[in-house]
TIMAR-906753 format. One record per residue (C-alpha): residue number from 1; residue in one letter; x, y, z. Coordinates in nm, 3 decimals. Example, Ala and Ser with C-alpha at 12.3 -4.5 7.8 and 13.67 -1.06 7.14 Angstrom:
BEGIN
{r 1, 'A', {1.230, -0.450, 0.780}};
{r 2, 'S', {1.367, -0.106, 0.714}};
! end
This chain:
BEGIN
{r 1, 'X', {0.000, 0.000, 0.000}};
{r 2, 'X', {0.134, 0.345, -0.066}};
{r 3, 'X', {0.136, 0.578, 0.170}};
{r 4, 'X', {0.152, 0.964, 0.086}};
{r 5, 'X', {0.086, 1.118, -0.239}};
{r 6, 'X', {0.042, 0.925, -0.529}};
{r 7, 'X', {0.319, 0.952, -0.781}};
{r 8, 'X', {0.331, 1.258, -1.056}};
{r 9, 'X', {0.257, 1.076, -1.345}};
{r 10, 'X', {-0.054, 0.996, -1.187}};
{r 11, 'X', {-0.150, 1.385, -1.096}};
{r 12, 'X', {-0.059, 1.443, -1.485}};
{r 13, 'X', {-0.328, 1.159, -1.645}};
{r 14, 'X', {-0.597, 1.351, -1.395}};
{r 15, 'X', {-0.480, 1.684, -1.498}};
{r 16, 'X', {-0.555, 1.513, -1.881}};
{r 17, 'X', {-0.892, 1.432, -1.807}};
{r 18, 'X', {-0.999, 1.711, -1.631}};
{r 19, 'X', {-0.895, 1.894, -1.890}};
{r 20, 'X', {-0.949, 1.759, -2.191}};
{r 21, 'X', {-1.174, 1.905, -2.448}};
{r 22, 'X', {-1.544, 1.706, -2.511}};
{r 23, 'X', {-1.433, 1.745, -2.881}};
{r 24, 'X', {-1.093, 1.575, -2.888}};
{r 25, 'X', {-1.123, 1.599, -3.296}};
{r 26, 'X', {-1.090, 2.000, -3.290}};
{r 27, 'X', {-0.798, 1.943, -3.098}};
{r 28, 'X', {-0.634, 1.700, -3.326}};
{r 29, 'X', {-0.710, 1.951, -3.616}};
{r 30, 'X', {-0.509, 2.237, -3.477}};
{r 31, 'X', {-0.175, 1.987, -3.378}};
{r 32, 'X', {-0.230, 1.843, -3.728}};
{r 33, 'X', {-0.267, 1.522, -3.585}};
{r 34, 'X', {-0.489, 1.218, -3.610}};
{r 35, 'X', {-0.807, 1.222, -3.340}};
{r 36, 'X', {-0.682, 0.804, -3.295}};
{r 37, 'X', {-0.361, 0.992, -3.157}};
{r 38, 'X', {-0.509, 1.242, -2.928}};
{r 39, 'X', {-0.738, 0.963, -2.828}};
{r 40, 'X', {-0.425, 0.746, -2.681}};
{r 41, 'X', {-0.297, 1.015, -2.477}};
{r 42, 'X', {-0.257, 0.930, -2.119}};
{r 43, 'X', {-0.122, 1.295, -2.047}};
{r 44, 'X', {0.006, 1.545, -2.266}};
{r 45, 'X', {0.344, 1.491, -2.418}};
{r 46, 'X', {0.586, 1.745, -2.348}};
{r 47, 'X', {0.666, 1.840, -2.663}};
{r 48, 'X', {0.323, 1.923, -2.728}};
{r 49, 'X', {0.267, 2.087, -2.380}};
{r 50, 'X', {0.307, 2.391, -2.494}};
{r 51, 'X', {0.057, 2.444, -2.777}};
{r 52, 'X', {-0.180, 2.229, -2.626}};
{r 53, 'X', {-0.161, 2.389, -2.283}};
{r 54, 'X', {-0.250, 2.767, -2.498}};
{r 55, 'X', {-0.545, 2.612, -2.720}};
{r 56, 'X', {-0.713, 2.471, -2.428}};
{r 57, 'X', {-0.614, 2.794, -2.211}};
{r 58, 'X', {-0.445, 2.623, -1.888}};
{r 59, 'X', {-0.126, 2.682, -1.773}};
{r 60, 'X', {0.134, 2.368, -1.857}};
{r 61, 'X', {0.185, 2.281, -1.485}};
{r 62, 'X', {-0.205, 2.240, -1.449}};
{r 63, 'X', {-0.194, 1.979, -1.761}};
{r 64, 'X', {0.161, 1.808, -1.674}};
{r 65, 'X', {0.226, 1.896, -1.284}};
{r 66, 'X', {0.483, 1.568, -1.294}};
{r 67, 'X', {0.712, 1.835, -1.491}};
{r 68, 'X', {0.711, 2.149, -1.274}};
{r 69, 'X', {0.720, 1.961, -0.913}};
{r 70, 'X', {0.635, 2.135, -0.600}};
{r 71, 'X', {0.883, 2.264, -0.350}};
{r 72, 'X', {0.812, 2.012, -0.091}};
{r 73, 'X', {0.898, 2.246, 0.168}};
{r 74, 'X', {0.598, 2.505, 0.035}};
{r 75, 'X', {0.343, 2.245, 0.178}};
{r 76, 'X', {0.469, 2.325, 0.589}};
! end
């Protein structure tokens, strides 16, 4: 059993889904990409983070928080 937070990768596949447009296919359209391809994303790949993070209008450390970790010592 783990005890404590669950690990980053994890926070980033919620930060996906919450985020996530309903209409995955007018994402796809403005990467240039397939909708299959969005479709398999477990979290956003970093070297998409950027564009995908300013189309959907959230900050890249709300979509991929396992990239810009938290000062541990910010939490006392």
């Amino acid at each position: 059993m783990t005890v404590g937070r669950k690990p980053a990768h994890q926070d980033a596949v919620w930060a996906w889904n919450r985020y996530r447009p309903k209409e995955i296919g007018d994402l796809a359209r403005h990467l240039g990409i397939s909708v299959p391809a969005v479709s398999k994303w477990k979290q956003v790949p970093a070297d998409r983070l950027d564009t995908v993070s300013a189309w959907l209008g959230a900050t890249p450390d709300a979509l991929r928080p396992d990239l810009y970790p938290t000062d541990p010592w910010s939490e006392l």
